[in-house]
PDB file with one MODEL, atoms N, CA, C and O in Angstrom:
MODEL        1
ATOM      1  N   UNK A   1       5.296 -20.835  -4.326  1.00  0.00           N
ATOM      2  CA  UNK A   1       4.507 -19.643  -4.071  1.00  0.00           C
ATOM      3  C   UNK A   1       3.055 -19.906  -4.472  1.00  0.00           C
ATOM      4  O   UNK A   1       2.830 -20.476  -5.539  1.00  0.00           O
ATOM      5  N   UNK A   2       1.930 -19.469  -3.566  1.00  0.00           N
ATOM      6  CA  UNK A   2       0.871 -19.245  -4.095  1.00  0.00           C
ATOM      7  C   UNK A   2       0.312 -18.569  -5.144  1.00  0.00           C
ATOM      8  O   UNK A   2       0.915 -17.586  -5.575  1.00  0.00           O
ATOM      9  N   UNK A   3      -1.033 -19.005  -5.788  1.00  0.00           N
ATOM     10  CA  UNK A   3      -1.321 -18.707  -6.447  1.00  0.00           C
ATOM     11  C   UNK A   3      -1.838 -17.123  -6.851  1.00  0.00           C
ATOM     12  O   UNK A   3      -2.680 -16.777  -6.022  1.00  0.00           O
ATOM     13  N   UNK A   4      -1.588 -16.055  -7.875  1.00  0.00           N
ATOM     14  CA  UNK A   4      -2.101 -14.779  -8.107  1.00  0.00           C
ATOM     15  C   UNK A   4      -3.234 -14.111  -6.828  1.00  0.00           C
ATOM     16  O   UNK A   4      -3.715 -15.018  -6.150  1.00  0.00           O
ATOM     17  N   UNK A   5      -3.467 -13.410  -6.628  1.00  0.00           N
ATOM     18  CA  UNK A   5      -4.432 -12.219  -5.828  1.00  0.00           C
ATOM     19  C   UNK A   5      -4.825 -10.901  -6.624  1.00  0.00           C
ATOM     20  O   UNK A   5      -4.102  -9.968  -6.972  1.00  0.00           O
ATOM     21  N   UNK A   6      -5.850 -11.055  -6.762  1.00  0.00           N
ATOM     22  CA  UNK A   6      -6.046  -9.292  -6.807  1.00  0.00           C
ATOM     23  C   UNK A   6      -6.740  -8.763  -5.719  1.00  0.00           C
ATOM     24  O   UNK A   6      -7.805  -9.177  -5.261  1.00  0.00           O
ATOM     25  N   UNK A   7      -6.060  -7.811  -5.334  1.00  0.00           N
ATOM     26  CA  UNK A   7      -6.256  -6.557  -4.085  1.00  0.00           C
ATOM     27  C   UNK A   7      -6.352  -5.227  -4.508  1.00  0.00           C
ATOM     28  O   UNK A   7      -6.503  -4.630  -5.574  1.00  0.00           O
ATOM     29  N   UNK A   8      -6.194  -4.925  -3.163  1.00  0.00           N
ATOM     30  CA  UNK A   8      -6.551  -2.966  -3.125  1.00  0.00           C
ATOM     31  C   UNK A   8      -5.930  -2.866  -1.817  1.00  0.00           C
ATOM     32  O   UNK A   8      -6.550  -3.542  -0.995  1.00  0.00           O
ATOM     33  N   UNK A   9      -4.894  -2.243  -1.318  1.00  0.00           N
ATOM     34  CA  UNK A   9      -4.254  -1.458  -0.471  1.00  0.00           C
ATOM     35  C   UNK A   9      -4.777  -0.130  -0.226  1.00  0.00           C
ATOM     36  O   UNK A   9      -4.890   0.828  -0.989  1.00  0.00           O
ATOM     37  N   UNK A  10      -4.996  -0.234   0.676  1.00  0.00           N
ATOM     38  CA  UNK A  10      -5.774   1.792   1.263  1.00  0.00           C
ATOM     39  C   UNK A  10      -4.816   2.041   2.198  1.00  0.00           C
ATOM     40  O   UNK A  10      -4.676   1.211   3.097  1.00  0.00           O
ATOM     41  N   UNK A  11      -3.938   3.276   2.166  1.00  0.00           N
ATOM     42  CA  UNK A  11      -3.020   3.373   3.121  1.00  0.00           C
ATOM     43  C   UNK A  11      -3.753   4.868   3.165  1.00  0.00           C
ATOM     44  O   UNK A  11      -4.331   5.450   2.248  1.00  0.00           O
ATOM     45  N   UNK A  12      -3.522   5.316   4.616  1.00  0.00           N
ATOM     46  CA  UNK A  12      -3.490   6.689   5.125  1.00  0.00           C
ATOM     47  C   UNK A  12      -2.238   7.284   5.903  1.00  0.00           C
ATOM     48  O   UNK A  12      -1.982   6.994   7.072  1.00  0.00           O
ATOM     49  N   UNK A  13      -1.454   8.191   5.083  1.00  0.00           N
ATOM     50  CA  UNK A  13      -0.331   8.750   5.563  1.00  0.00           C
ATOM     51  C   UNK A  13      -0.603   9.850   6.615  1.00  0.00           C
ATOM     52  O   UNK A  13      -1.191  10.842   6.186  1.00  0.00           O
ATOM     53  N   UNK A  14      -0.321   9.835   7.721  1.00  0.00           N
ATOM     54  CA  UNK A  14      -0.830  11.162   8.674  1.00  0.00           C
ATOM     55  C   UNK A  14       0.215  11.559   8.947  1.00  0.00           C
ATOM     56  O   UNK A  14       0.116  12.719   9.348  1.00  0.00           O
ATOM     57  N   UNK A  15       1.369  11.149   8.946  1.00  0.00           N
ATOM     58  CA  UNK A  15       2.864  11.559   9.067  1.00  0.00           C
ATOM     59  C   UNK A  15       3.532  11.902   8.043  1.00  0.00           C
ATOM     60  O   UNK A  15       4.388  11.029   7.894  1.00  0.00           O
ATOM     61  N   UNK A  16       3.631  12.687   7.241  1.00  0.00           N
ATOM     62  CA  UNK A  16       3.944  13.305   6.077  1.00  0.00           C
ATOM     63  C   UNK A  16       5.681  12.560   5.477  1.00  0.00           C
ATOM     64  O   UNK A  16       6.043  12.090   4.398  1.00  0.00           O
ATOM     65  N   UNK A  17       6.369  12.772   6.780  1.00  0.00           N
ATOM     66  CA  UNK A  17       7.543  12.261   6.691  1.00  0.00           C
ATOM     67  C   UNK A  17       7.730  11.173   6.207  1.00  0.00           C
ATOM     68  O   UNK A  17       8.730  10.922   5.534  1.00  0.00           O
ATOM     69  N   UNK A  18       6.949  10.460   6.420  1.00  0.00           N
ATOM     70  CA  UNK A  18       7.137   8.780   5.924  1.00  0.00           C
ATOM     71  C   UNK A  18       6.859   8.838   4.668  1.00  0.00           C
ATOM     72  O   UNK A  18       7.608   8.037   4.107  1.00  0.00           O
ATOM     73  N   UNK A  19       6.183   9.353   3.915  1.00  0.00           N
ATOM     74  CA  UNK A  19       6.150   9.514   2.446  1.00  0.00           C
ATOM     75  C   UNK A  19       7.071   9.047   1.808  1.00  0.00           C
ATOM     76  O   UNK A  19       6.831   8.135   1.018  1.00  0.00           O
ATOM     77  N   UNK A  20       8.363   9.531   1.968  1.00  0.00           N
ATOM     78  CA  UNK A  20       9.466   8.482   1.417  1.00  0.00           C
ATOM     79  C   UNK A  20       9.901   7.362   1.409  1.00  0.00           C
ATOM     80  O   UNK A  20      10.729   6.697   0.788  1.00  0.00           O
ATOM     81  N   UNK A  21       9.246   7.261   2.158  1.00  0.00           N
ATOM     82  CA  UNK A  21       9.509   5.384   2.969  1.00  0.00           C
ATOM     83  C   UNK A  21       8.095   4.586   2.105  1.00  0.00           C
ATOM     84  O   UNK A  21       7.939   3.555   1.451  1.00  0.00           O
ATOM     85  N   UNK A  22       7.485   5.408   2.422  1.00  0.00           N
ATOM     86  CA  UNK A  22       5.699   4.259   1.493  1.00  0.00           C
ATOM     87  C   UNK A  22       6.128   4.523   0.231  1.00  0.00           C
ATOM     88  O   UNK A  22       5.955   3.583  -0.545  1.00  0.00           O
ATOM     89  N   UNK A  23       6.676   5.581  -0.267  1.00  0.00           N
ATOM     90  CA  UNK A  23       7.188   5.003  -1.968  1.00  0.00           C
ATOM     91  C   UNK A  23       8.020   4.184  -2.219  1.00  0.00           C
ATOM     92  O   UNK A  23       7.844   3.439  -3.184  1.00  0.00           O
ATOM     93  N   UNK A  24       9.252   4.074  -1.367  1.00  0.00           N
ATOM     94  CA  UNK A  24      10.246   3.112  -1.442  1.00  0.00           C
ATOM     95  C   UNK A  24       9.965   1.739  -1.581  1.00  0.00           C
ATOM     96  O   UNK A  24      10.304   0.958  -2.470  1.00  0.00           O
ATOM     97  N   UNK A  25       8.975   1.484  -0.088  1.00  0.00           N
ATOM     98  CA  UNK A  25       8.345   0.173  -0.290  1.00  0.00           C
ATOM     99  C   UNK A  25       7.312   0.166  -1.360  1.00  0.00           C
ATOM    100  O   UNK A  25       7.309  -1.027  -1.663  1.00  0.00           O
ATOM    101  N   UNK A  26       6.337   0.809  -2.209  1.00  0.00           N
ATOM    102  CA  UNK A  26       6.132   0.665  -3.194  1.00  0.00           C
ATOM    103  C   UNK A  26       6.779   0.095  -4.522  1.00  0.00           C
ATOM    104  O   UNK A  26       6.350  -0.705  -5.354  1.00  0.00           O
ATOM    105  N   UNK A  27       7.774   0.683  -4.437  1.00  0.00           N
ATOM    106  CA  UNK A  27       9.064   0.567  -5.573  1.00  0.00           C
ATOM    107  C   UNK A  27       9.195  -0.791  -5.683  1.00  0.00           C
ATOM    108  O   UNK A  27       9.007  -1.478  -6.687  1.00  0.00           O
ATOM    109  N   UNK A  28       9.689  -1.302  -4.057  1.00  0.00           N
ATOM    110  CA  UNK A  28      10.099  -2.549  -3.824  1.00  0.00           C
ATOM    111  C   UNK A  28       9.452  -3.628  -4.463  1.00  0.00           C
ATOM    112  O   UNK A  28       9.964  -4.540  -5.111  1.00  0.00           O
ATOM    113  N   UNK A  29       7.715  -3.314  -4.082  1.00  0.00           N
ATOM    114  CA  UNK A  29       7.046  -4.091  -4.468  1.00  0.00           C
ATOM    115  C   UNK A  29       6.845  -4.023  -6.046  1.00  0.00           C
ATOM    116  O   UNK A  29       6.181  -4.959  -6.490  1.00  0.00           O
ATOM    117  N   UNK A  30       7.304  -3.070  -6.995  1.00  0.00           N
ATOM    118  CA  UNK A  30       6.731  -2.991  -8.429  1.00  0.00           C
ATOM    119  C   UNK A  30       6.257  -3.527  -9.139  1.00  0.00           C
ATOM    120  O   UNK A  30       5.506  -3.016  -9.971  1.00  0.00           O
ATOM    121  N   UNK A  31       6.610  -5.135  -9.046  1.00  0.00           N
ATOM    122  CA  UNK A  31       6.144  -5.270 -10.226  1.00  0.00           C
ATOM    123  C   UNK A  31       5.330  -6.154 -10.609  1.00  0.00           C
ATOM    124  O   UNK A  31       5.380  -6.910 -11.580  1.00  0.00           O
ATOM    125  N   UNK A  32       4.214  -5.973  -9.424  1.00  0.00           N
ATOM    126  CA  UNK A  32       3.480  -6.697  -8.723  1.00  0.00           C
ATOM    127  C   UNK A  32       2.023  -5.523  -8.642  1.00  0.00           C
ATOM    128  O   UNK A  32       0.898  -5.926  -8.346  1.00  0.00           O
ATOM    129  N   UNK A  33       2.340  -4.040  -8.968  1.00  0.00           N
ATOM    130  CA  UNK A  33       1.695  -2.949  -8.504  1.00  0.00           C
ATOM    131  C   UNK A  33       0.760  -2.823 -10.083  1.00  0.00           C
ATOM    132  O   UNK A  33       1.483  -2.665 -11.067  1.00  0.00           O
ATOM    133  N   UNK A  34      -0.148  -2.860 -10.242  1.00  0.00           N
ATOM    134  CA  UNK A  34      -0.901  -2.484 -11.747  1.00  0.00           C
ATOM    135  C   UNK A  34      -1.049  -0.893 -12.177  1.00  0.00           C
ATOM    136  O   UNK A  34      -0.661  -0.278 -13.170  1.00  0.00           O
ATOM    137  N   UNK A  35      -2.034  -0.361 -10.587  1.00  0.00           N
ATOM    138  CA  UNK A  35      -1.741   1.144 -10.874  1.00  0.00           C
ATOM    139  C   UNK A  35      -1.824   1.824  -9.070  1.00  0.00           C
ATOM    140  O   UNK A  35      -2.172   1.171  -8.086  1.00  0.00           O
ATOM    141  N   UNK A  36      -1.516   2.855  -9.083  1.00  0.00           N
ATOM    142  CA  UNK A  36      -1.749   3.561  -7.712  1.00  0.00           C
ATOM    143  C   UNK A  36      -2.589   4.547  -7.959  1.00  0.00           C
ATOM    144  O   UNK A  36      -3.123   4.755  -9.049  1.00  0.00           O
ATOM    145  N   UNK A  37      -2.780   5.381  -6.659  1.00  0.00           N
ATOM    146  CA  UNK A  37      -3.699   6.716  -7.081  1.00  0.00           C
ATOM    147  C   UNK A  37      -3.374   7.315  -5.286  1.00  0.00           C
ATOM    148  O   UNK A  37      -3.793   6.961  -4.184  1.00  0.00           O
ATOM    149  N   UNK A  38      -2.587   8.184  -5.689  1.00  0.00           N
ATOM    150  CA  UNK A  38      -2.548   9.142  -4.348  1.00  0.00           C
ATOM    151  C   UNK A  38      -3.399  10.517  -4.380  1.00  0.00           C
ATOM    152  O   UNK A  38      -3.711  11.106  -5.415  1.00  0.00           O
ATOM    153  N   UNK A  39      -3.788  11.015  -2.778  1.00  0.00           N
ATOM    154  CA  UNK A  39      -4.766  12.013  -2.974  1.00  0.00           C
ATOM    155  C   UNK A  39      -4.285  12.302  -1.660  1.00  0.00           C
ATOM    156  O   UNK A  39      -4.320  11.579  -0.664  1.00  0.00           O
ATOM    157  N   UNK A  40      -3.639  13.951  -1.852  1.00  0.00           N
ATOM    158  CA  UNK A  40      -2.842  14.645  -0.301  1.00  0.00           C
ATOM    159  C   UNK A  40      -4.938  15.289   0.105  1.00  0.00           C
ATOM    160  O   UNK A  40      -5.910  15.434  -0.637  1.00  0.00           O
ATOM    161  N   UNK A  41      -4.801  15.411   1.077  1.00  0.00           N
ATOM    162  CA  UNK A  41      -5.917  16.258   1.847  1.00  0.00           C
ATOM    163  C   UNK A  41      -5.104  17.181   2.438  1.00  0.00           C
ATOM    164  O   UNK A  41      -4.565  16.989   3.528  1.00  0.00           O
ATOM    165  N   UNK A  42      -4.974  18.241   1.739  1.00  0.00           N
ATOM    166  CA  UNK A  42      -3.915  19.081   3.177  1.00  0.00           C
ATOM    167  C   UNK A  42      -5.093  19.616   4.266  1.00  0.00           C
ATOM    168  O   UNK A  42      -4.701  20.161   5.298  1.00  0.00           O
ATOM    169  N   UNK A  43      -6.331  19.479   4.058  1.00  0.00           N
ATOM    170  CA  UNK A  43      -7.257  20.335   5.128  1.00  0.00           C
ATOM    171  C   UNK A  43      -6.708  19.503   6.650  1.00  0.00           C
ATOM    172  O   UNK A  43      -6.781  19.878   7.820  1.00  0.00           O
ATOM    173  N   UNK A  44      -6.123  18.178   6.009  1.00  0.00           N
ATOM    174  CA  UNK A  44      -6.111  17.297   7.393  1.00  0.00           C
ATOM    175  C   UNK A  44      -4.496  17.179   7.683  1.00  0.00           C
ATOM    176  O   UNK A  44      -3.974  17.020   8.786  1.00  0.00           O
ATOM    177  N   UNK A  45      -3.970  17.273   6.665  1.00  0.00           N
ATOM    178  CA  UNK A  45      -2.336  16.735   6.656  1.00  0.00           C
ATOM    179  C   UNK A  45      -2.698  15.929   6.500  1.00  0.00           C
ATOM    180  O   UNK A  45      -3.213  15.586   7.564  1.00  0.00           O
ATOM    181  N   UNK A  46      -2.913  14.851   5.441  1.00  0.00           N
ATOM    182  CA  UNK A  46      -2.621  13.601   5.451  1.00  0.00           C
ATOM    183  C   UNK A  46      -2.491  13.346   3.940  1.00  0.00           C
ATOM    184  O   UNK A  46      -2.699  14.267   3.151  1.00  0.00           O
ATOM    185  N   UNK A  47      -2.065  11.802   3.413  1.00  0.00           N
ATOM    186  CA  UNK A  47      -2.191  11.543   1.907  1.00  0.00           C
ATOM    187  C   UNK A  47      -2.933  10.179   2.095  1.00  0.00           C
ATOM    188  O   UNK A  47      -2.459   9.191   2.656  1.00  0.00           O
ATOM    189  N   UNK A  48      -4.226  10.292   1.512  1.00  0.00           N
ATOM    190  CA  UNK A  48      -4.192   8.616   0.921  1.00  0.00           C
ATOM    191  C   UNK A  48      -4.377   8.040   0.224  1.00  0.00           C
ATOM    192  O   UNK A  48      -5.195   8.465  -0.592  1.00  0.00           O
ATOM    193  N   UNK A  49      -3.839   6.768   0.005  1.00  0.00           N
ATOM    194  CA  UNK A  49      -2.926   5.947  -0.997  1.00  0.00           C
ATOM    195  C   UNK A  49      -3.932   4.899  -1.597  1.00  0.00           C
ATOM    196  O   UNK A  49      -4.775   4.658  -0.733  1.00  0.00           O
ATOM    197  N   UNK A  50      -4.104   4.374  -2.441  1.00  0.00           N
ATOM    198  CA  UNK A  50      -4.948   3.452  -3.100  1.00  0.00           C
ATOM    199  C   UNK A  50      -4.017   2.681  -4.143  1.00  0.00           C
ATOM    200  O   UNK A  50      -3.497   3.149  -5.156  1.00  0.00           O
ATOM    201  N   UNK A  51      -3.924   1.169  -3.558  1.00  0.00           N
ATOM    202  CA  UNK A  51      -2.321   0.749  -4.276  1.00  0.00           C
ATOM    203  C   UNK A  51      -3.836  -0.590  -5.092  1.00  0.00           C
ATOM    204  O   UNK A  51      -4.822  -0.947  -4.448  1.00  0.00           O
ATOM    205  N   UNK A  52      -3.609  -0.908  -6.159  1.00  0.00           N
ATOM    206  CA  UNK A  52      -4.028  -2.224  -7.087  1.00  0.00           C
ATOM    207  C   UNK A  52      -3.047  -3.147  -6.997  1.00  0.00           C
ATOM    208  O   UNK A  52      -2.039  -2.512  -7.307  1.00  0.00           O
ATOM    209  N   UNK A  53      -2.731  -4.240  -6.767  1.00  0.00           N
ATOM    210  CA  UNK A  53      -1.545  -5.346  -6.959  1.00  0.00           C
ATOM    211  C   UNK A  53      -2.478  -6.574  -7.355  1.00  0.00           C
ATOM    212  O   UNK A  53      -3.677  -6.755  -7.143  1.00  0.00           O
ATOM    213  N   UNK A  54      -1.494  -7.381  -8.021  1.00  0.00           N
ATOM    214  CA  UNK A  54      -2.133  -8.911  -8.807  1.00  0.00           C
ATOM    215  C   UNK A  54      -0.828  -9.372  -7.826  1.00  0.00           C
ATOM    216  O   UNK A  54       0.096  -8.562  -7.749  1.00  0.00           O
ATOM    217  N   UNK A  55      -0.728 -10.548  -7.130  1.00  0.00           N
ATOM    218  CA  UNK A  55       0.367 -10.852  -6.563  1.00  0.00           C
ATOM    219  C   UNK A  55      -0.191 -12.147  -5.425  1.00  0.00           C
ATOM    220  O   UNK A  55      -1.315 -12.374  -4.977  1.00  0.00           O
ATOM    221  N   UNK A  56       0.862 -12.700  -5.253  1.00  0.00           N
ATOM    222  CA  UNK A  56       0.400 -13.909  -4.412  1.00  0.00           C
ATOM    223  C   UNK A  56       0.001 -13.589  -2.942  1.00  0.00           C
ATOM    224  O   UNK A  56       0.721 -12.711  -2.467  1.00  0.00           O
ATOM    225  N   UNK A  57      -1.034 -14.103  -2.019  1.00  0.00           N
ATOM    226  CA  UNK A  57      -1.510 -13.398  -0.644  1.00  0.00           C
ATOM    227  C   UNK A  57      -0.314 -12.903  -0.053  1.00  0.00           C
ATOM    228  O   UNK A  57      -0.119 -11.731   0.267  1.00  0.00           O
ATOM    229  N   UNK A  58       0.825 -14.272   0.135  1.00  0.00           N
ATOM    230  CA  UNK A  58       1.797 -13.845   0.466  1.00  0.00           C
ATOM    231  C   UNK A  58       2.650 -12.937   0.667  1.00  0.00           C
ATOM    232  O   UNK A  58       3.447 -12.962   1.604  1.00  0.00           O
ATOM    233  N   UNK A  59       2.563 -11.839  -0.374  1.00  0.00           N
ATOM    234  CA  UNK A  59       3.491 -11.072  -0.917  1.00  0.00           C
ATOM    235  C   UNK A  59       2.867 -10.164  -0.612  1.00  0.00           C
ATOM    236  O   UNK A  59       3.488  -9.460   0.183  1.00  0.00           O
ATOM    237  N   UNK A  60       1.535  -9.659  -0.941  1.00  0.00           N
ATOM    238  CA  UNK A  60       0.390  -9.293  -0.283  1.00  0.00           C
ATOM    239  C   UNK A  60       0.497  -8.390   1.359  1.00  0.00           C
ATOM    240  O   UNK A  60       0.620  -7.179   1.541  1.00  0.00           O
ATOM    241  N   UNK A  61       0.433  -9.085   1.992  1.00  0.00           N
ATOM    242  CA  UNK A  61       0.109  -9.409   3.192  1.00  0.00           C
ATOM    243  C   UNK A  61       1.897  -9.108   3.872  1.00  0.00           C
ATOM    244  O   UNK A  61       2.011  -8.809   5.061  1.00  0.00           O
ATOM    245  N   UNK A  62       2.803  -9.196   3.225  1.00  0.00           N
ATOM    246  CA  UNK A  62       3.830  -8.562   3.632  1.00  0.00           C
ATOM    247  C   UNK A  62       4.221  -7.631   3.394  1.00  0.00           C
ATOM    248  O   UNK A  62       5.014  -7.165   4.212  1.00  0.00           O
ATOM    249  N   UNK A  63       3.891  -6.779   2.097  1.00  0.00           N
ATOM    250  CA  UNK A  63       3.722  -5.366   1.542  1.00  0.00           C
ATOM    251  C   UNK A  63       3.222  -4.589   3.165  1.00  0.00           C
ATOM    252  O   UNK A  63       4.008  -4.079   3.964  1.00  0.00           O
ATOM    253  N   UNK A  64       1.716  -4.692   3.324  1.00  0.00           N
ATOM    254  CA  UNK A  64       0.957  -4.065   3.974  1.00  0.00           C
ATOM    255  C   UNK A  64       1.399  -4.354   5.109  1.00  0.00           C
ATOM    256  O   UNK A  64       0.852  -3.660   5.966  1.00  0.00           O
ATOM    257  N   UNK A  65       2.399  -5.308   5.658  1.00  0.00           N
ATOM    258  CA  UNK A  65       2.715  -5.589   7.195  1.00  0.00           C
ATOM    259  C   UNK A  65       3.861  -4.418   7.207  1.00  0.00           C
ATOM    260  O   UNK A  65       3.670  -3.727   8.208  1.00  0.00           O
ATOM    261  N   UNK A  66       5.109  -3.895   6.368  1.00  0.00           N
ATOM    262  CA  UNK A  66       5.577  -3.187   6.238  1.00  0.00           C
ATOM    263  C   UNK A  66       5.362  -1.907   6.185  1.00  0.00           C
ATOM    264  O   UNK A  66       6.068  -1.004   6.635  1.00  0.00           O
ATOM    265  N   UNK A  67       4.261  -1.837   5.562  1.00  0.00           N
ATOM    266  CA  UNK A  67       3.902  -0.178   5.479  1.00  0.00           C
ATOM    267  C   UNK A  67       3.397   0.145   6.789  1.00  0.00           C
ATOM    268  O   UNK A  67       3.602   1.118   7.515  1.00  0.00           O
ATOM    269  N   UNK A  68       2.610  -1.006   6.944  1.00  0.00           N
ATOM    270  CA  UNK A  68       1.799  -0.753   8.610  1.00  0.00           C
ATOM    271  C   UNK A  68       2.644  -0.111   9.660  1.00  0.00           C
ATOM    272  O   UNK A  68       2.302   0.651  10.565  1.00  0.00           O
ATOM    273  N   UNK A  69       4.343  -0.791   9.208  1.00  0.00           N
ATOM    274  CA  UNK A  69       5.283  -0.702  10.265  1.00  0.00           C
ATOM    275  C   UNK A  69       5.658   1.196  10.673  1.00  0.00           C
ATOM    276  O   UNK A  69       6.037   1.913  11.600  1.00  0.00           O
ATOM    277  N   UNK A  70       5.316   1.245   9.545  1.00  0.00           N
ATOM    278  CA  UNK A  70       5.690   3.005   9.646  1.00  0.00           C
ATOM    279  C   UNK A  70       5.571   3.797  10.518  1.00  0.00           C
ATOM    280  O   UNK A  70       4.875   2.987  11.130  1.00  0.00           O
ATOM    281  N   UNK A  71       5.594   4.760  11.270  1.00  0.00           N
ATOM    282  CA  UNK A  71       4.991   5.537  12.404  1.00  0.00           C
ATOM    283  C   UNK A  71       4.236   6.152  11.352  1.00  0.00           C
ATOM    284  O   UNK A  71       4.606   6.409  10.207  1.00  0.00           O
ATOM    285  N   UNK A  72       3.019   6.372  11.951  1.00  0.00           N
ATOM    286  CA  UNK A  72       2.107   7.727  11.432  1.00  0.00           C
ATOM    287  C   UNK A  72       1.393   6.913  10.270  1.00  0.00           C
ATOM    288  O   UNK A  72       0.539   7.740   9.950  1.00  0.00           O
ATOM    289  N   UNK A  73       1.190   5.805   9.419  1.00  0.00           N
ATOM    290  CA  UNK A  73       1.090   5.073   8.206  1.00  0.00           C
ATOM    291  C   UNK A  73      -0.103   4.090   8.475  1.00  0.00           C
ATOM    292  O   UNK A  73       0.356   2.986   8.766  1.00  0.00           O
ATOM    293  N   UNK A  74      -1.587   4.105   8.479  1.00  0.00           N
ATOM    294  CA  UNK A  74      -2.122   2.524   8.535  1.00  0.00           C
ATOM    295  C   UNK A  74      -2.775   2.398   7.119  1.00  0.00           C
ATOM    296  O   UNK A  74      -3.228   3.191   6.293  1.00  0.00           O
ATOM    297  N   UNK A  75      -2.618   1.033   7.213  1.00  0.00           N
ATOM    298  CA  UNK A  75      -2.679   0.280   5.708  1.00  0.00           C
ATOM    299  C   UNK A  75      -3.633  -1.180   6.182  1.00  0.00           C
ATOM    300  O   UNK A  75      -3.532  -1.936   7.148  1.00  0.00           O
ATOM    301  N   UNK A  76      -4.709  -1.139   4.831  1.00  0.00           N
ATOM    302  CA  UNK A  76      -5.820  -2.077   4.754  1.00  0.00           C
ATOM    303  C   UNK A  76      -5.851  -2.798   3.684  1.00  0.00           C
ATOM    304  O   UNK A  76      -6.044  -2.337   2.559  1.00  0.00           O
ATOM    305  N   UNK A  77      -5.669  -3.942   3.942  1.00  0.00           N
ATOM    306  CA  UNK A  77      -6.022  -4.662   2.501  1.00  0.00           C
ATOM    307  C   UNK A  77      -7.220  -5.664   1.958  1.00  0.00           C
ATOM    308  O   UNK A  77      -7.743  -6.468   2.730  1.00  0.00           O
ATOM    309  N   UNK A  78      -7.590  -5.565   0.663  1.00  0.00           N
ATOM    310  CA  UNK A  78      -8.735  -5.929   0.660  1.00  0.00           C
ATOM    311  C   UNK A  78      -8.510  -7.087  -0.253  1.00  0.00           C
ATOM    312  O   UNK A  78      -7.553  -6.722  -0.935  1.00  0.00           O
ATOM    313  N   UNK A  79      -8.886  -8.371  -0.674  1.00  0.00           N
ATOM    314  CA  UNK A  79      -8.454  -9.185  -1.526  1.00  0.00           C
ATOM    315  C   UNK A  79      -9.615  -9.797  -2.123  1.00  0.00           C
ATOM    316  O   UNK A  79     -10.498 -10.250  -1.396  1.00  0.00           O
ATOM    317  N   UNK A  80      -9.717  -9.866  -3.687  1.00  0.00           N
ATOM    318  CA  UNK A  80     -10.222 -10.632  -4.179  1.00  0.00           C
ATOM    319  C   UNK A  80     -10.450 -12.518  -4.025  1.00  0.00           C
ATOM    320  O   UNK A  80      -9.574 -13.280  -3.614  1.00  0.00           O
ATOM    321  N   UNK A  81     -11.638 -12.867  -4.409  1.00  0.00           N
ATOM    322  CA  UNK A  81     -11.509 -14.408  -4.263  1.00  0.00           C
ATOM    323  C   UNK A  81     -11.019 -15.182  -5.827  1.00  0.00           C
ATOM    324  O   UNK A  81     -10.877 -16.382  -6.064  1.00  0.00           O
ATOM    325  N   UNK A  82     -10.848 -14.074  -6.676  1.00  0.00           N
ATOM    326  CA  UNK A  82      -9.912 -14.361  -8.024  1.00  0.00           C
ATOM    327  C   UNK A  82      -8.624 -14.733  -7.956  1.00  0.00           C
ATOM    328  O   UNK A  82      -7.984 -14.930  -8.988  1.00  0.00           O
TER     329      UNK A  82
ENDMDL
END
């Protein structure tokens, strides 16, 4: 496995439903996650997500391919050169 990453995940939930599903895969990923910070907008319906992870690109980059997968769910990731 490659070496550590630090990132930032920005997900925007516009499908409310999936909510259960982006925590799950959160979960999945735990222990890899440092801190989160969710923020619902109900003016819009939506929630979005601000995930921190230390974790290899790899792992990374498959988190966010998953969440992406969601209906209603897009997810951005940003990565450190640390």
């Amino acid at each position: 496995m490659s070496e550590s990453r630090l990132a930032v995940i920005s997900i925007i939930v516009e499908n409310r439903l999936q909510s259960a599903n982006v925590n799950a895969l959160l979960s999945e990923f735990g222990e890899y996650i440092i801190g989160r910070m969710g923020v619902p907008y109900n003016k819009k319906s939506v929630a979005v997500i601000s995930v921190v992870l230390d974790a290899p690109a790899e792992t990374i980059n498959k988190l966010t391919g998953k969440i992406g997968m969601l209906g209603g769910v897009s997810a951005k990731t940003l990565m450190s050169r640390i």
